[in-house]
C-alpha positions as CSV (number, residue, x, y, z in Angstrom):
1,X,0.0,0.0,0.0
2,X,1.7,3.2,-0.7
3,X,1.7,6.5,1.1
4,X,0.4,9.8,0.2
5,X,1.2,13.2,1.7
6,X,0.4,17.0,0.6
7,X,3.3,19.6,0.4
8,X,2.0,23.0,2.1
9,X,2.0,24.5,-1.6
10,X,-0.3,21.9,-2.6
11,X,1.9,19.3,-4.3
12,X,0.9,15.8,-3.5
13,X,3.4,13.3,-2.9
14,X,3.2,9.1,-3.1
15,X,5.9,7.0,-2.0
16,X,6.0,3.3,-2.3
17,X,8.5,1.6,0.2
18,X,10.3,-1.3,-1.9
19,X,12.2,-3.3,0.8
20,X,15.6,-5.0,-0.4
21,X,15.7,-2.6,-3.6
22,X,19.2,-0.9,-4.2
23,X,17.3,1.5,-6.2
24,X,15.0,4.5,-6.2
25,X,13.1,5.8,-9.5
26,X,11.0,9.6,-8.6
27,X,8.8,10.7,-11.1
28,X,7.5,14.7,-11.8
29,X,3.9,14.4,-13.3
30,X,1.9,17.0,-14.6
31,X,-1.6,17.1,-16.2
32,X,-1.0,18.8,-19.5
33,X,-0.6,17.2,-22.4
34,X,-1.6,17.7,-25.9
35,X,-5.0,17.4,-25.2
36,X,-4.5,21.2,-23.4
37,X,-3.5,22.6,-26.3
38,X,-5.2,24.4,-29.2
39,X,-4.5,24.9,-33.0
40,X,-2.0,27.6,-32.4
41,X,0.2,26.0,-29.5
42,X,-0.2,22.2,-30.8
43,X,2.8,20.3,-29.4
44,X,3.9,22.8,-26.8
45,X,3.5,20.3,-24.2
46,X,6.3,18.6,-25.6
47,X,8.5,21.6,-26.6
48,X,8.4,22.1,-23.0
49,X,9.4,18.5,-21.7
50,X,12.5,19.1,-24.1
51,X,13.5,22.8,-22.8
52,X,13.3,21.7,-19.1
53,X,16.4,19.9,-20.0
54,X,18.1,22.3,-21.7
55,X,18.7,24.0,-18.5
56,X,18.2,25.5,-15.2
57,X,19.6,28.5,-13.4
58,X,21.4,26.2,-11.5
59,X,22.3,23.8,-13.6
60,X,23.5,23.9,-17.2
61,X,22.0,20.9,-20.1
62,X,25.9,19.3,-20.0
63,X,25.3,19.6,-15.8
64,X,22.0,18.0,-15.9
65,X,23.2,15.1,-18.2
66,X,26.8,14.6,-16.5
67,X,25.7,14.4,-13.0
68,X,23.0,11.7,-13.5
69,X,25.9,9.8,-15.9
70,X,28.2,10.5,-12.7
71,X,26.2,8.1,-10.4
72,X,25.1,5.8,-13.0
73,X,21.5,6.9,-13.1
74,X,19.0,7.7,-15.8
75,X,16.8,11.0,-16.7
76,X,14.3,11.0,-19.2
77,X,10.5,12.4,-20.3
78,X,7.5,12.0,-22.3
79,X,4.9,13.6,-23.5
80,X,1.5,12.2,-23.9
81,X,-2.1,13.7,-24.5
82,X,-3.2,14.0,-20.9
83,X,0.0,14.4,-19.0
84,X,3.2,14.7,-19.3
85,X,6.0,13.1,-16.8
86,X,10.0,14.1,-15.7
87,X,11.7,10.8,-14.2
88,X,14.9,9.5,-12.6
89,X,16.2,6.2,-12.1
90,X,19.1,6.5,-9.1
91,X,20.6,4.0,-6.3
92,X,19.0,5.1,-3.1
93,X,21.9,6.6,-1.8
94,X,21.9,9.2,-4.2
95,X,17.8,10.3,-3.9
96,X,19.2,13.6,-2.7
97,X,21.3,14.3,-5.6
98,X,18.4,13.3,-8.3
99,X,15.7,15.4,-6.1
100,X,17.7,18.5,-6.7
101,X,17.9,18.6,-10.5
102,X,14.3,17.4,-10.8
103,X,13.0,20.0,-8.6
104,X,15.4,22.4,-10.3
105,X,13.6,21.7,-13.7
106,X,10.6,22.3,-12.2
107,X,11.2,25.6,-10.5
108,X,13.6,27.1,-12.3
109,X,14.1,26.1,-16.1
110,X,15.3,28.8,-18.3
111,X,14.2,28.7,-21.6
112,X,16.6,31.1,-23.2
113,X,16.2,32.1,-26.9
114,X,18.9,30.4,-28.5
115,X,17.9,27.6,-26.6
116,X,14.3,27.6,-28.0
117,X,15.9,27.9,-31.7
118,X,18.2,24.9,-31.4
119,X,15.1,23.0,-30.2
120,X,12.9,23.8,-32.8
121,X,15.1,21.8,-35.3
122,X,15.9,19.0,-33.1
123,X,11.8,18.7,-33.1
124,X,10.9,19.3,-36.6
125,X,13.6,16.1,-37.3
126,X,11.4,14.4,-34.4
127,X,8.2,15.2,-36.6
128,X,10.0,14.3,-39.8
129,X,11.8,10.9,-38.4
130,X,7.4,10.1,-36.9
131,X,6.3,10.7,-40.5
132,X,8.4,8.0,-41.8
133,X,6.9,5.4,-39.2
134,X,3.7,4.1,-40.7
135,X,2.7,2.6,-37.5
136,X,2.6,5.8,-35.6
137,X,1.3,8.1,-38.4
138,X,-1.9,6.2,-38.8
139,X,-2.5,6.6,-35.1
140,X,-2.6,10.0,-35.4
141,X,-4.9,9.9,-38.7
142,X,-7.2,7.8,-36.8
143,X,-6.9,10.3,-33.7
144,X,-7.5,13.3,-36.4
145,X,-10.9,11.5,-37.8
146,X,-12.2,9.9,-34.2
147,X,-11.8,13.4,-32.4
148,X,-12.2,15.5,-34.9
149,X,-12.8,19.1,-34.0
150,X,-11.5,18.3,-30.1
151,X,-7.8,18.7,-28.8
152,X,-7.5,15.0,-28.3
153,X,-6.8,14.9,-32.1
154,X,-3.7,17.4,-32.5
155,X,-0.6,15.1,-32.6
156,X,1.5,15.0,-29.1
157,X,4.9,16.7,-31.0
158,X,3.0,19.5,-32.6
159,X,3.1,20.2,-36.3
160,X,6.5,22.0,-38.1
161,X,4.1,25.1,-38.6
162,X,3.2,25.7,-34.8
163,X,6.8,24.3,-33.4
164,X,8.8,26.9,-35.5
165,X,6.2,29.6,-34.5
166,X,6.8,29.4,-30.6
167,X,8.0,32.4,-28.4
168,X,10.0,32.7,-25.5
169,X,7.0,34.3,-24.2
170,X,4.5,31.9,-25.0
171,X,6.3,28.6,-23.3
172,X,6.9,31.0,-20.3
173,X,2.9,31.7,-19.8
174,X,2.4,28.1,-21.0
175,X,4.9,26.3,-18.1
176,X,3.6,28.8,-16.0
177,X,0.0,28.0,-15.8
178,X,0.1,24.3,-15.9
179,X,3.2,23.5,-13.7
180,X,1.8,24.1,-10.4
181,X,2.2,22.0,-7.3
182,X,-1.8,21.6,-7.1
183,X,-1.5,20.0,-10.9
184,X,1.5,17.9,-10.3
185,X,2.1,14.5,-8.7
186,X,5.6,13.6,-7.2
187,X,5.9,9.9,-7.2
188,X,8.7,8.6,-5.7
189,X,9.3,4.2,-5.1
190,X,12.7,2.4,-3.6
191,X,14.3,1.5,-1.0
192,X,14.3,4.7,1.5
193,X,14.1,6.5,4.8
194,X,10.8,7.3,5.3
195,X,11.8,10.5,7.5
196,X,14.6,11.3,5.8
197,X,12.5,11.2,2.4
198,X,10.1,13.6,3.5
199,X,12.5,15.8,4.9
200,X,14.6,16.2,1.2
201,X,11.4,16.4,-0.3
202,X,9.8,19.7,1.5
203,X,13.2,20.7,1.2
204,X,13.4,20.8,-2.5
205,X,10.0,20.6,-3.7
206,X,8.5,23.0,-0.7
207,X,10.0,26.1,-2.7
208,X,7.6,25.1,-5.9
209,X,5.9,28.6,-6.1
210,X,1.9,28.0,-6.3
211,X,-0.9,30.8,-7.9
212,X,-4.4,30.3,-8.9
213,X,-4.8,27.7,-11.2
214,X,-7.8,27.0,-13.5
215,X,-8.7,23.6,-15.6
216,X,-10.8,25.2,-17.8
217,X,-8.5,24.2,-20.4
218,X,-11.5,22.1,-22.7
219,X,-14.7,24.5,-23.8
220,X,-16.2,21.0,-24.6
221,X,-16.4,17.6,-23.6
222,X,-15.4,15.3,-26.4
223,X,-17.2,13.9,-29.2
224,X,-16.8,11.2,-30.7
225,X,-16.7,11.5,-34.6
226,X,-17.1,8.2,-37.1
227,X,-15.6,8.3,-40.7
228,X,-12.5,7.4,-42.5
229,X,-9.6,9.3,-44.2
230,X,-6.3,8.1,-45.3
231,X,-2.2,9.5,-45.9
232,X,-1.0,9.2,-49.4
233,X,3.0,7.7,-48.5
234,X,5.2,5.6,-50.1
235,X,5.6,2.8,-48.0
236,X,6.0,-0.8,-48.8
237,X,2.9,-1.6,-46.9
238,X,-0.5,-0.5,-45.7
239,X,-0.7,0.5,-42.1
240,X,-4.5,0.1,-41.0
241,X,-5.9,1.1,-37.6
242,X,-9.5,1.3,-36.6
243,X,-11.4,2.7,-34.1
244,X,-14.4,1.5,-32.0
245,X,-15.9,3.9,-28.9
246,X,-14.2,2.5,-25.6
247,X,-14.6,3.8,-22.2
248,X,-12.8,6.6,-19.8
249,X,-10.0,5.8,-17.6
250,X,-11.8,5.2,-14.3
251,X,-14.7,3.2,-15.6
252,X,-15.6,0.7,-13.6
253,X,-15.2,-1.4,-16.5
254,X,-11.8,-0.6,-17.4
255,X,-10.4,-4.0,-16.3
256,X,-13.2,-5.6,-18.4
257,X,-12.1,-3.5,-21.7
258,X,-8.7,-4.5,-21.0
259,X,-9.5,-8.2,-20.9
260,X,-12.0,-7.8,-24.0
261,X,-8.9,-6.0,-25.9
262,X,-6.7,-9.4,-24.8
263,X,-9.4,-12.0,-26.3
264,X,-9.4,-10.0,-29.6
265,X,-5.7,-9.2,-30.2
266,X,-3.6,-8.1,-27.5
267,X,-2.1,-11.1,-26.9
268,X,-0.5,-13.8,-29.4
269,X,-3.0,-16.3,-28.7
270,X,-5.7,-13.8,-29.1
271,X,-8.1,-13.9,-32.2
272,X,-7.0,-11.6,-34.6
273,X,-3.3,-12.9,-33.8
274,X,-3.8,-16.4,-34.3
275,X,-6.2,-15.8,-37.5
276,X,-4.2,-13.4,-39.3
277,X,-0.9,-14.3,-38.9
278,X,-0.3,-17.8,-37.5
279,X,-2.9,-19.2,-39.6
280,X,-2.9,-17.2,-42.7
281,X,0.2,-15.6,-42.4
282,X,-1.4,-12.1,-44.2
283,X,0.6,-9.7,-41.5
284,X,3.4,-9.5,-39.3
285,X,2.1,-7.0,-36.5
286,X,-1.5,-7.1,-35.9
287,X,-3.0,-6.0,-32.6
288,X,-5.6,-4.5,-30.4
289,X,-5.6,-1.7,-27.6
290,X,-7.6,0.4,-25.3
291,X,-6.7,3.9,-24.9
292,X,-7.8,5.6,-21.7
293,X,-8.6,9.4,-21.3
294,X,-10.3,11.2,-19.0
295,X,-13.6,11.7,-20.4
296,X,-14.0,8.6,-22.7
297,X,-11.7,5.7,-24.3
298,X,-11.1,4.0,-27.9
299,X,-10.2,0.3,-29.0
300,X,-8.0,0.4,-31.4
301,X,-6.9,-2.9,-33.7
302,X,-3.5,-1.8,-36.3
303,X,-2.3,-4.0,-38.4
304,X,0.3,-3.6,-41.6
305,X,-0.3,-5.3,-44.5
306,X,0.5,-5.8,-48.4
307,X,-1.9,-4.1,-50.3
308,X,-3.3,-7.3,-51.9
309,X,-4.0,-8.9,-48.4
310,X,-5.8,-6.0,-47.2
311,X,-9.3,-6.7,-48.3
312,X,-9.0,-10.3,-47.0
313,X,-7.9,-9.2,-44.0
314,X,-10.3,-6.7,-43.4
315,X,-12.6,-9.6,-43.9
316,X,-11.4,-12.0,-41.0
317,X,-11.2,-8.9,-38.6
318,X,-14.6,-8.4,-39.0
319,X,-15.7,-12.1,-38.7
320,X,-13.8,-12.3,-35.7
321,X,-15.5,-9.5,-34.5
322,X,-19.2,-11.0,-35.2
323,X,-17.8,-14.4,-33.7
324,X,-16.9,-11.9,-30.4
325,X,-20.9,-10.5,-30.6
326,X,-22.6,-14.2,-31.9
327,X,-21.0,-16.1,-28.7
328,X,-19.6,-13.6,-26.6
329,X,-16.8,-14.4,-24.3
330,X,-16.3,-17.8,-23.0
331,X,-15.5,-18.7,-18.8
332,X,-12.7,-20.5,-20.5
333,X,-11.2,-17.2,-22.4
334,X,-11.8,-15.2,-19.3
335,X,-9.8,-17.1,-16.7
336,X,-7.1,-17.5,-19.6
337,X,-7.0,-13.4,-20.1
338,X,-7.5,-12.5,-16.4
339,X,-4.3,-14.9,-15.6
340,X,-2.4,-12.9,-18.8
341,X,-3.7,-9.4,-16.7
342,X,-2.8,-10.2,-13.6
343,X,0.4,-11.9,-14.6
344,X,1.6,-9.3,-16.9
345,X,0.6,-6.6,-13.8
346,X,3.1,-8.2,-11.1
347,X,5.7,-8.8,-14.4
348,X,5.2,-5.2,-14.8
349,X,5.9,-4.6,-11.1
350,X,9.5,-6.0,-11.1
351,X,11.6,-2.4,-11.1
352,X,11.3,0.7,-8.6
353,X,10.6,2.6,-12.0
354,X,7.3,0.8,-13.0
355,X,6.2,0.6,-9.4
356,X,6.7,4.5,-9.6
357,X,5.2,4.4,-13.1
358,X,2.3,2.9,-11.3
359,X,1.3,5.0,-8.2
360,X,1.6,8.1,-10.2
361,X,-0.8,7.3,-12.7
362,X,-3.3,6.2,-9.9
363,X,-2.5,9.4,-8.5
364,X,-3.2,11.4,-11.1
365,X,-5.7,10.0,-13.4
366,X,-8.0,7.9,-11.3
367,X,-10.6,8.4,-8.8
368,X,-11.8,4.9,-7.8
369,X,-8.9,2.7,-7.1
370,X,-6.7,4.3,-5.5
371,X,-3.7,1.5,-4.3
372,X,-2.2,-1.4,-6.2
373,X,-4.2,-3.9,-3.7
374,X,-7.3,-2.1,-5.2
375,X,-6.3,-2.7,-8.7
376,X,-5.6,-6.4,-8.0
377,X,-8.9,-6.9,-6.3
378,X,-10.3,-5.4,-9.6
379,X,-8.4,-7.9,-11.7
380,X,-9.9,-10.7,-9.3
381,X,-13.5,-9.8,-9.8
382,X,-13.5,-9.1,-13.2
383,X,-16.9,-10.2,-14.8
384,X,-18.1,-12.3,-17.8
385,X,-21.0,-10.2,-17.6
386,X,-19.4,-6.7,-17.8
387,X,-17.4,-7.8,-20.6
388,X,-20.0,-9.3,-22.6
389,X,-22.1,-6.0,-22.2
390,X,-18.6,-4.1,-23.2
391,X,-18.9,-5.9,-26.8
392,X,-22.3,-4.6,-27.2
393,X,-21.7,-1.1,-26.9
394,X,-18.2,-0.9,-28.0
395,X,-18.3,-3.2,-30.9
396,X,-20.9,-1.5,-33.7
397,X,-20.9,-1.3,-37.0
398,X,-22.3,2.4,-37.3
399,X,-19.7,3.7,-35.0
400,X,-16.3,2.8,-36.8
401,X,-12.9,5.1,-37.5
402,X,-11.0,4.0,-40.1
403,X,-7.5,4.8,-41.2
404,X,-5.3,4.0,-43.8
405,X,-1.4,5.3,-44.4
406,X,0.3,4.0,-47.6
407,X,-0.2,3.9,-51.6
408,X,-3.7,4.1,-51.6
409,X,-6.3,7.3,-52.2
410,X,-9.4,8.4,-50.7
411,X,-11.5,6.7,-53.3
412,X,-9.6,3.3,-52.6
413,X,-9.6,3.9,-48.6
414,X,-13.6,4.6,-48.9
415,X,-13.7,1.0,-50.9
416,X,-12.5,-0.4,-47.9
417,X,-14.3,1.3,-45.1
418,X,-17.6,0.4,-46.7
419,X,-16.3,-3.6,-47.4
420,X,-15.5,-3.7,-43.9
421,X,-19.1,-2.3,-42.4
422,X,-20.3,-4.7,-45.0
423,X,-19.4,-7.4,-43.5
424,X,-19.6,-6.5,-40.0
425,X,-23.0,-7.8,-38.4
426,X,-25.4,-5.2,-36.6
């Protein structure tokens, strides 16, 4: 069970004690992400997780990078649409050393100009490098057609138009509003002194400056949008993704989705796995996922594919599908995918950076369970019933996205779309 305190300036702190660890991983999250943006700021988010390491007042980008190297630790970030997270990986002995620069980067980054410039190309070779990854571009397509009209569907790096325009000015007002202690979460698992930790940690993180802060960063809730649209590129094969309404991150369902996304392809002995590839052998990658946000969720199956196996392989994704609403889930498939969860969860649990990983996003996303004994206990009781009621409102033919990133043009892409509803049952 991990701890939770509140800082005086409104930061809130989990710990998770890790007896016989050597290590200690702390991670700075804040809720901003894409999803926070608009159509002139898209991908400052992420412009900002890369200036907070080009330095501090006290401590220069060579600094930041030598010291962490000088103890054998790791620093890192991403970006993602709801949040964004600053982490370290150090031996216990040296928490004090790796709550310093992280609460430097947090308090006093500097953003200089000639910083900003030298960032803007390093991220426009980001965006360029992502446009040549067929797998990632089509998840933004899908994201641009499923949320259409809603922040959820810039793309988390920004566009080259709105990265090169970005002021000094702007990412000051921008850090400003949406790094505050009362919209932050300092996770922190290892091996430690419990005393002692708190004491560093009101000692560096104590001086985090607070002012009024306001989340009314969305005018609207939402929506989701149902259509399809495709990428003209010249890659040697079609990457596919498509999108069926899923559920928010603190549904009580959530476990459900995630074992409904297992039986259909998250794992290798799922159904799309096993069809498609081992017994066909039409793809290499094929897969399903649920995505989580705060409001609502997706479920998402991607596959890449030669162009003349596409429409066949549209075909056995929907007939698996219709097989999933025909006979549901079995008591057999359940126990199998709830054994995958729950293994996978404890596999997951093996480092002081995933537990950290862990009691941050709990922290900051969820409002139901709110330790890893509660998340377990959900993975026990998940229910044949709740999931079976999942594929009736998830999985419907009138509310499909579908992308497609390759050789292939709208008229083609629209072909496809309609074979696929066509054979999809009601």
């Amino acid at each position: 069970m991990h701890k939770k305190m509140q800082l005086k300036n409104g930061l809130t702190v989990v710990t998770q004690k890790l007896e016989g660890y050597k290590s200690i991983s702390i991670g700075v999250w804040i809720k901003t992400g894409s999803s926070y943006e608009n159509h002139v700021n898209n991908g400052i988010s992420h412009f900002i997780e890369h200036m907070v390491f080009k330095g501090t007042k006290r401590f220069t980008a060579k600094a930041i990078a030598s010291i962490i190297d000088g103890i054998g630790g790791e620093i890192n970030a991403y970006t993602a649409k709801e949040c964004t997270c600053f982490y370290t990986k150090t031996l216990s002995s040296d928490v004090n050393i790796a709550l310093d620069i992280l609460s430097d980067m947090m308090i006093a980054p500097t953003f200089l100009p000639e910083h900003i410039e030298t960032e803007k190309t390093v991220i426009i070779d980001e965006i360029n490098m992502y446009e040549d990854a067929a797998e990632e571009m089509v998840i933004d397509c899908l994201n641009e057609i499923t949320f259409k009209g809603h922040p959820l569907s810039y793309p988390i790096l920004g566009t080259k138009e709105t990265v090169s325009s970005f002021t000094q000015d702007q990412i000051f007002d921008y850090f400003k509003h949406y790094y505050q202690p009362n919209n932050m979460v300092l996770a922190i698992a290892g091996n430690f002194d419990e005393n002692e930790l708190f004491t560093l940690v009101e000692q560096y993180f104590g001086n985090l400056s607070t002012t009024e802060f306001s989340t009314n960063h969305i005018v609207s809730e939402p929506l989701y949008n149902w259509d399809y649209a495709s990428r003209k590129k010249d890659f040697e094969q079609i990457q596919v993704a498509i999108s069926f309404p899923g559920i928010r991150f603190d549904h009580e369902l959530s476990y459900e989705m995630m074992v409904l996304s297992n039986v259909l392809g998250g794992t290798n002995s799922s159904m799309l796995f096993q069809t498609v590839r081992e017994e066909r052998g039409l793809a290499y990658s094929i897969y399903s996922e649920p995505n989580f946000y705060d409001a609502l969720g997706t479920l998402v199956i991607s596959f890449g594919v030669s162009m003349e196996n596409l429409k066949e392989t549209l075909t056995l994704i929907a007939e698996a599908i219709n097989t999933l609403k025909k006979h549901k889930v079995s008591t057999e498939a359940l126990e199998h995918a709830k054994n995958h969860l729950r293994g996978s969860f404890f596999l997951n649990l093996e480092g002081s950076d995933n537990y950290m990983d862990m009691i941050g996003r709990i922290e900051l996303f969820a409002h139901k369970e709110k330790s890893i004994d509660d998340m377990i206990n959900k993975i026990n009781h998940i229910s044949i019933e709740g999931i079976n009621s999942l594929i009736d409102v998830c999985l419907i033919k009138d509310k499909v996205a579908f992308a497609i990133v390759g050789e292939i043009d709208t008229k083609r892409t629209e072909a496809y779309y309609k074979h696929f509803l066509s054979v999809l049952n009601d």
